[in-house]
PQR file of N, CA, C, O and H, with PARSE charges and radii, in Angstrom:
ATOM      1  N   UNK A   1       0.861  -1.179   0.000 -0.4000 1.5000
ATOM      2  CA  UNK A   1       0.000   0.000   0.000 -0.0000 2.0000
ATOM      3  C   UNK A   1       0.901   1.232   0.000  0.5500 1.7000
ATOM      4  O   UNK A   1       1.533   1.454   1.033 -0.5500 1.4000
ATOM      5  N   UNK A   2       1.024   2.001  -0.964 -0.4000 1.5000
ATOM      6  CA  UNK A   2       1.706   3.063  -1.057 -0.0000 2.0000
ATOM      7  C   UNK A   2       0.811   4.633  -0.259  0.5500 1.7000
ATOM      8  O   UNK A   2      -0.259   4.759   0.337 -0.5500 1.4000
ATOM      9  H   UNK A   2       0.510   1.821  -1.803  0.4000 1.0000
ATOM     10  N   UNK A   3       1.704   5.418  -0.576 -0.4000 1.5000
ATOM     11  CA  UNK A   3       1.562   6.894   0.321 -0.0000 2.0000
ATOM     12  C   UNK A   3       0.250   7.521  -0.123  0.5500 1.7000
ATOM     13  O   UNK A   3       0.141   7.546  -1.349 -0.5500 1.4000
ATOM     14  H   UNK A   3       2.573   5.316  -1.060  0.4000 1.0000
ATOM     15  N   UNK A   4      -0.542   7.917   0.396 -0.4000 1.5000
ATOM     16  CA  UNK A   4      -2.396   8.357  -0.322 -0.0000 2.0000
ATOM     17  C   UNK A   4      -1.734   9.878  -0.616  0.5500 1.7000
ATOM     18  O   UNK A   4      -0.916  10.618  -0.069 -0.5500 1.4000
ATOM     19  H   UNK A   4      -0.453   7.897   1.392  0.4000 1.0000
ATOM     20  N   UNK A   5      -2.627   9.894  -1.867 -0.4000 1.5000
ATOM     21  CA  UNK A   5      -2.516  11.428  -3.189 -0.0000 2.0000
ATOM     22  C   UNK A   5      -3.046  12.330  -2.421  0.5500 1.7000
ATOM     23  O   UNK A   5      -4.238  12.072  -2.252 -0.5500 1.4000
ATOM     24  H   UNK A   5      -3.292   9.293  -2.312  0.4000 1.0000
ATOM     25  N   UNK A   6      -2.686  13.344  -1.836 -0.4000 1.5000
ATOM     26  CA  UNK A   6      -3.412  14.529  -1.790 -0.0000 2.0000
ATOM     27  C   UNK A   6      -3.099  15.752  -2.228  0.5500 1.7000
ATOM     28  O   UNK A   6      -2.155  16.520  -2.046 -0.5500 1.4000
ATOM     29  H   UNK A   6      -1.718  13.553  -1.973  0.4000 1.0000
ATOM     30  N   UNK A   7      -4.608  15.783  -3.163 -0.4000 1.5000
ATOM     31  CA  UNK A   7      -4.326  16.812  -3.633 -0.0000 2.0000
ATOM     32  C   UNK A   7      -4.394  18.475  -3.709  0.5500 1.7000
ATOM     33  O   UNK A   7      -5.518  18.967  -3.610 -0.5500 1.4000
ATOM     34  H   UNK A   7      -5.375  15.159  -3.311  0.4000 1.0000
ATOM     35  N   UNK A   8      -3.429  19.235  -3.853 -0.4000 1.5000
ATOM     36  CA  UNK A   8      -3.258  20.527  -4.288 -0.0000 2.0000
ATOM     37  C   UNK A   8      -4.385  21.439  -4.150  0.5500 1.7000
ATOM     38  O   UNK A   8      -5.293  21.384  -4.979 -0.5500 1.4000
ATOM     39  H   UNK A   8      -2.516  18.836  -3.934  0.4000 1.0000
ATOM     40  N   UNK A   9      -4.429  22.409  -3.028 -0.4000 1.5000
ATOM     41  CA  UNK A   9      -5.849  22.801  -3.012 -0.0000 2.0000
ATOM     42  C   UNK A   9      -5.678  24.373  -2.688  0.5500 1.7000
ATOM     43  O   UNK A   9      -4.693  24.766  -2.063 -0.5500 1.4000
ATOM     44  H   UNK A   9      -3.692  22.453  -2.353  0.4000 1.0000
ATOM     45  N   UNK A  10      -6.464  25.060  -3.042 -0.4000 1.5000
ATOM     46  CA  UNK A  10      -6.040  26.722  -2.611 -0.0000 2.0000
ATOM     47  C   UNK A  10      -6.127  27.095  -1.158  0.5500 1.7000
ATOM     48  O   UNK A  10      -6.219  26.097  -0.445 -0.5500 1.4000
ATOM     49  H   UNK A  10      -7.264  24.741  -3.550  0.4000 1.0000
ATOM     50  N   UNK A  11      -6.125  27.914  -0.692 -0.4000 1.5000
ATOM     51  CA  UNK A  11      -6.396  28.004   0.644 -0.0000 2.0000
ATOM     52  C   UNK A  11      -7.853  28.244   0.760  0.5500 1.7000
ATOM     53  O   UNK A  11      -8.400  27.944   1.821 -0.5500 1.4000
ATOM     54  H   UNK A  11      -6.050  28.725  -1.271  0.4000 1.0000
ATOM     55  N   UNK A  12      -8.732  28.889  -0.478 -0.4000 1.5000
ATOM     56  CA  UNK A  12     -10.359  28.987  -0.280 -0.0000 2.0000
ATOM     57  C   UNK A  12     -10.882  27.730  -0.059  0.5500 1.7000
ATOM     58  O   UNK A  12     -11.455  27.330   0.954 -0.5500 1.4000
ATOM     59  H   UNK A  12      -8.288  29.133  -1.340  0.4000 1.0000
ATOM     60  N   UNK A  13     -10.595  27.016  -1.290 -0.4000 1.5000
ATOM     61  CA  UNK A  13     -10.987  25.440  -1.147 -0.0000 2.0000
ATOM     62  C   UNK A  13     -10.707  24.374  -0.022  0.5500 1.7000
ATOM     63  O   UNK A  13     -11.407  23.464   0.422 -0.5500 1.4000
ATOM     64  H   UNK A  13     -10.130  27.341  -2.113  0.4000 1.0000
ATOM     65  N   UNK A  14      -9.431  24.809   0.282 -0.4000 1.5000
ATOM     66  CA  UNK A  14      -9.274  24.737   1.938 -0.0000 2.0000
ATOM     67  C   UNK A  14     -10.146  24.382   2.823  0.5500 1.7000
ATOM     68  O   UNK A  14     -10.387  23.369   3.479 -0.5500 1.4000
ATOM     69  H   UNK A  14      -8.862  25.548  -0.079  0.4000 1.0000
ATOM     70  N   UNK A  15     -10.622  25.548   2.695 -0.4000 1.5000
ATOM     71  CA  UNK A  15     -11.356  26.323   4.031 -0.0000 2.0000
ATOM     72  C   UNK A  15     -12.321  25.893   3.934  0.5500 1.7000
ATOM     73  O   UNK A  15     -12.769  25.354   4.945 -0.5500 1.4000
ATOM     74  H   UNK A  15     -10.427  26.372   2.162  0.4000 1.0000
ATOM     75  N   UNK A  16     -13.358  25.892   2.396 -0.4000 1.5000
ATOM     76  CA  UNK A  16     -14.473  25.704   2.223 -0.0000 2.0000
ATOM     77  C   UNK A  16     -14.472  24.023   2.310  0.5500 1.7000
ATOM     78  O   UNK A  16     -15.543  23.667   2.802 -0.5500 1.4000
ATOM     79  H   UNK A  16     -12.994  26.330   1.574  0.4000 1.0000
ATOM     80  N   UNK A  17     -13.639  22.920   1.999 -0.4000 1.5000
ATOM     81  CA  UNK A  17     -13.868  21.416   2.600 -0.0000 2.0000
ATOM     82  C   UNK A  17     -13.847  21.492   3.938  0.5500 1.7000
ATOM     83  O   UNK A  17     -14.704  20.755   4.426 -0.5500 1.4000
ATOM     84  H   UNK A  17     -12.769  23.209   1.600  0.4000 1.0000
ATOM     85  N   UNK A  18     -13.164  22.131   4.794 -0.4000 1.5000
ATOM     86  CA  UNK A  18     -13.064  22.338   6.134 -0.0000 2.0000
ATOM     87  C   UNK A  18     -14.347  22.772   6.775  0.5500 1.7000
ATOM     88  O   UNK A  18     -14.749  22.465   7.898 -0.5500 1.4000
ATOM     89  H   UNK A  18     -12.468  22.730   4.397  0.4000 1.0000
ATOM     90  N   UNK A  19     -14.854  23.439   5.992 -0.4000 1.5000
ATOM     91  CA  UNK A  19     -16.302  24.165   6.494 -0.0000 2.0000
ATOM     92  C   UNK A  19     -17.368  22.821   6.390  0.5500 1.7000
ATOM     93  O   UNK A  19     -18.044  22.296   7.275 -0.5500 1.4000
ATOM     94  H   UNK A  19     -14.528  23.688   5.080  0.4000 1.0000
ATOM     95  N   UNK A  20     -17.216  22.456   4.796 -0.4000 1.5000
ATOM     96  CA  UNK A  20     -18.116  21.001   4.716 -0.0000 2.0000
ATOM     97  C   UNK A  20     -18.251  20.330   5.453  0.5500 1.7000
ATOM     98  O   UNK A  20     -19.369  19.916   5.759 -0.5500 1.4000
ATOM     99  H   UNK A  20     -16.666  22.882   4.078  0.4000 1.0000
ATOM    100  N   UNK A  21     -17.080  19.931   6.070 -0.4000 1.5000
ATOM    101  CA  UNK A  21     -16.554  18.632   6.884 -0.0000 2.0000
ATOM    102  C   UNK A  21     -17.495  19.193   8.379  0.5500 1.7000
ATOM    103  O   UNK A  21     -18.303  18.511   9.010 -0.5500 1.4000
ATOM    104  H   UNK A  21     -16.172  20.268   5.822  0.4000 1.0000
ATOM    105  N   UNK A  22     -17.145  20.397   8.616 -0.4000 1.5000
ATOM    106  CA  UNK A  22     -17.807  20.237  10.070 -0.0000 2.0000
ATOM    107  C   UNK A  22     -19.344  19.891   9.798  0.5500 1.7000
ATOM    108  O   UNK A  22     -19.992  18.913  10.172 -0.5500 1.4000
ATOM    109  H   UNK A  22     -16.489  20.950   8.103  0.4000 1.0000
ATOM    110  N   UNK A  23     -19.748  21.054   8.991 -0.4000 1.5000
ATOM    111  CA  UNK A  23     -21.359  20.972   8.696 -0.0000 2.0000
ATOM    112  C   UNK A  23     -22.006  19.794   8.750  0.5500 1.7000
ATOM    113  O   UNK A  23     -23.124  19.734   9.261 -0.5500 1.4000
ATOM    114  H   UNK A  23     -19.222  21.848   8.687  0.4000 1.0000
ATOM    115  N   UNK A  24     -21.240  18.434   8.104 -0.4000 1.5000
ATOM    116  CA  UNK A  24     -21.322  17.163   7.783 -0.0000 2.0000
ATOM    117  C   UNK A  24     -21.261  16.513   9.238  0.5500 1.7000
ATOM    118  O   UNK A  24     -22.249  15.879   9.608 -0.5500 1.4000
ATOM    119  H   UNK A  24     -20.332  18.482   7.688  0.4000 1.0000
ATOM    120  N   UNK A  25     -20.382  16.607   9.915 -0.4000 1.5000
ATOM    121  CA  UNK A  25     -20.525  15.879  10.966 -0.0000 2.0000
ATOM    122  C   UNK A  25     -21.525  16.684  11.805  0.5500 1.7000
ATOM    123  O   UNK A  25     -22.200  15.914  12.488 -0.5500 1.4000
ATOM    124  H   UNK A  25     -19.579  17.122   9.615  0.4000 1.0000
ATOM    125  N   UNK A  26     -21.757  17.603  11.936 -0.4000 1.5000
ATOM    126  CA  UNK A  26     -22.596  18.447  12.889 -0.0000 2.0000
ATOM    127  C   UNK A  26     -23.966  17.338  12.830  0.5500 1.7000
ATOM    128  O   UNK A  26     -24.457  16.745  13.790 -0.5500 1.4000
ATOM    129  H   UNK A  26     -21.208  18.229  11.382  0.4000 1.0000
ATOM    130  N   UNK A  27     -24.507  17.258  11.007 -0.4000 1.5000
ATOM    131  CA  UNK A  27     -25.949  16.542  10.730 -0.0000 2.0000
ATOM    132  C   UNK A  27     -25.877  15.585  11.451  0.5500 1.7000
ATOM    133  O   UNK A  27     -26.528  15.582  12.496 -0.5500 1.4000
ATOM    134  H   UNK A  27     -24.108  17.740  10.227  0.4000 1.0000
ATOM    135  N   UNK A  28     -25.104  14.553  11.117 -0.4000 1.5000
ATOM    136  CA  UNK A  28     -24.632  13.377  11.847 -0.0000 2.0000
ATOM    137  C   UNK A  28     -24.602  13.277  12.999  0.5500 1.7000
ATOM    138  O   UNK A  28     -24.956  12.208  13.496 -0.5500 1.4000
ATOM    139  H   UNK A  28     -24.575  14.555  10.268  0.4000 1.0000
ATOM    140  N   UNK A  29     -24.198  14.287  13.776 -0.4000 1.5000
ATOM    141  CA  UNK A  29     -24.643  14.173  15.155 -0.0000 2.0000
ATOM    142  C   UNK A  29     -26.160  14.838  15.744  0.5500 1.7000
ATOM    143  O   UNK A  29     -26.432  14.721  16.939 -0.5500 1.4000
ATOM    144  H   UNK A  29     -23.910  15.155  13.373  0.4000 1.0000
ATOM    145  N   UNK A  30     -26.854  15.352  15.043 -0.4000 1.5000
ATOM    146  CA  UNK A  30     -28.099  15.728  15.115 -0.0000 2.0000
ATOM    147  C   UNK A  30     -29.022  14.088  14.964  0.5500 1.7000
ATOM    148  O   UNK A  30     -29.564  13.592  15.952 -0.5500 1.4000
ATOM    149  H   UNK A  30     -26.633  15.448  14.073  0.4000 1.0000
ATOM    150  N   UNK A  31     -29.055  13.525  13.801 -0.4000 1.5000
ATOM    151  CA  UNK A  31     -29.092  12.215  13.745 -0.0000 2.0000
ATOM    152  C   UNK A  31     -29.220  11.523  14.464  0.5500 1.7000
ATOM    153  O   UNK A  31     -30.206  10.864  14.794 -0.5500 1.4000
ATOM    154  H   UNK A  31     -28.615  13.928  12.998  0.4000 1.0000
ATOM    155  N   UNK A  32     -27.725  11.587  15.007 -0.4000 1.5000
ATOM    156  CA  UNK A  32     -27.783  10.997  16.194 -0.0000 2.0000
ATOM    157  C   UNK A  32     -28.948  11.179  17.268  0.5500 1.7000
ATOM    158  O   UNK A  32     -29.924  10.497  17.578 -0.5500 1.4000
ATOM    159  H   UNK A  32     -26.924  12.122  14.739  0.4000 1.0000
ATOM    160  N   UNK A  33     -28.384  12.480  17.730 -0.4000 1.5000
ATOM    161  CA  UNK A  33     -29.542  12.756  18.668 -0.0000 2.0000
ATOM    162  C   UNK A  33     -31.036  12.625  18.976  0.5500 1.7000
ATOM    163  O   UNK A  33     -31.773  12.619  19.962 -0.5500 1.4000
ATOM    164  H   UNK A  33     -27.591  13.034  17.478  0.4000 1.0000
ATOM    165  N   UNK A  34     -31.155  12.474  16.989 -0.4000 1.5000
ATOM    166  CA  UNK A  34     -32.782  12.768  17.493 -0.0000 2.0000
ATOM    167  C   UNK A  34     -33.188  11.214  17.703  0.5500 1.7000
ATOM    168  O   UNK A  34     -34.125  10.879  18.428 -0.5500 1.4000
ATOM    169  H   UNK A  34     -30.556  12.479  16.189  0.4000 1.0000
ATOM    170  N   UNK A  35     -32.404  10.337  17.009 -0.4000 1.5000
ATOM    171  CA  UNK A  35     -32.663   8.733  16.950 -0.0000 2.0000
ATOM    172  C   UNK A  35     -32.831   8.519  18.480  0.5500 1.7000
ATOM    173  O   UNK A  35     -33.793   7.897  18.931 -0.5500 1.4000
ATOM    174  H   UNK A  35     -31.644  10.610  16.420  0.4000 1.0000
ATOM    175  N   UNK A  36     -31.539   9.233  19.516 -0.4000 1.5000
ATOM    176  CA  UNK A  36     -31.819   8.419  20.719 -0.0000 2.0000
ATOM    177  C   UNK A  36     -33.208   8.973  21.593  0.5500 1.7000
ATOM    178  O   UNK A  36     -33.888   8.263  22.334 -0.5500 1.4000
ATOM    179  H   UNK A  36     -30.757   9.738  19.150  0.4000 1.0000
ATOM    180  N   UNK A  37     -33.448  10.509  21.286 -0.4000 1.5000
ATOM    181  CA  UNK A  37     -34.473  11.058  21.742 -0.0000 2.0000
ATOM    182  C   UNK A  37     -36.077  10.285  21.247  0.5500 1.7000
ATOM    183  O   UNK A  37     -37.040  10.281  22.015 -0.5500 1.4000
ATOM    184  H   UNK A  37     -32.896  11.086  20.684  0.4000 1.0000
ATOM    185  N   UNK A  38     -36.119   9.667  19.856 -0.4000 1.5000
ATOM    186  CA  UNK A  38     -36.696   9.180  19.426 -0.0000 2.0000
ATOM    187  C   UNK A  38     -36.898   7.616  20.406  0.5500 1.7000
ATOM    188  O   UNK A  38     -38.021   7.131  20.541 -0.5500 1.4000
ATOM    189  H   UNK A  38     -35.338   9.670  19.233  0.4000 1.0000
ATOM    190  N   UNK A  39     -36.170   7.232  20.769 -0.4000 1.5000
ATOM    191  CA  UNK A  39     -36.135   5.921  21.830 -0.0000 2.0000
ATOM    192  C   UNK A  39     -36.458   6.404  23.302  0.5500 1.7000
ATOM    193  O   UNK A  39     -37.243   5.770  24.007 -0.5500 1.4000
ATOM    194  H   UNK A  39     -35.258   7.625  20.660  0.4000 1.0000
ATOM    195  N   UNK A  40     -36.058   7.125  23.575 -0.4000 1.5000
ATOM    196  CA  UNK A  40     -36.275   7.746  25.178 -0.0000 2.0000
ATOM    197  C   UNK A  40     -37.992   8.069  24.748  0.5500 1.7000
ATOM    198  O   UNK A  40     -38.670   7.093  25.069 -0.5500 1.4000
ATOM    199  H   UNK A  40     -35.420   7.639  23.002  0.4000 1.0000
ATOM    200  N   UNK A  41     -38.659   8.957  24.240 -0.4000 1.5000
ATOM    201  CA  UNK A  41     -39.845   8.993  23.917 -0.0000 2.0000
ATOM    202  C   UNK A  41     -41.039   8.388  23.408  0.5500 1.7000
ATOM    203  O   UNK A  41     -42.186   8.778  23.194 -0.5500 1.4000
ATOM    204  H   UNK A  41     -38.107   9.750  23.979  0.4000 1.0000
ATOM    205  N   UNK A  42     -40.271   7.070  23.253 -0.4000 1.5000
ATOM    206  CA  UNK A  42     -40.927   5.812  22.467 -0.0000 2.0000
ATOM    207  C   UNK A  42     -41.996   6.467  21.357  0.5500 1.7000
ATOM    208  O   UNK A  42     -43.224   6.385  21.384 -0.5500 1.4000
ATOM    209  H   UNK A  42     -39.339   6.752  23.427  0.4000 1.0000
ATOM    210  N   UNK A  43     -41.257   7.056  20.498 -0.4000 1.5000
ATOM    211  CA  UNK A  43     -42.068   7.664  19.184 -0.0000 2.0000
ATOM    212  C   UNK A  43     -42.187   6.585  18.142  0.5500 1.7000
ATOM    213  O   UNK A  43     -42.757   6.816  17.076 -0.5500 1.4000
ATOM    214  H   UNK A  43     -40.259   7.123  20.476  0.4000 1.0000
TER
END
């Protein structure tokens, strides 16, 4: 298994996957949340 490509990115594009990435996990943990709230409430 060789060394993983990464590639070449501006500093906007940067920023703006960086921004994705949180947004993305943020949903995901909303998800989360509402699934377990969804069990505590027996909905």
């Amino acid at each position: 298994m060789g060394l993983p490509v990464i590639p070449e990115k501006t500093q906007p594009e940067a920023f703006t996957d960086l921004l994705e990435s949180i947004a993305l996990e943020e949903v995901g943990l909303a998800h989360l949340i509402n699934a377990e709230a969804e069990k505590v409430l027996g909905s």
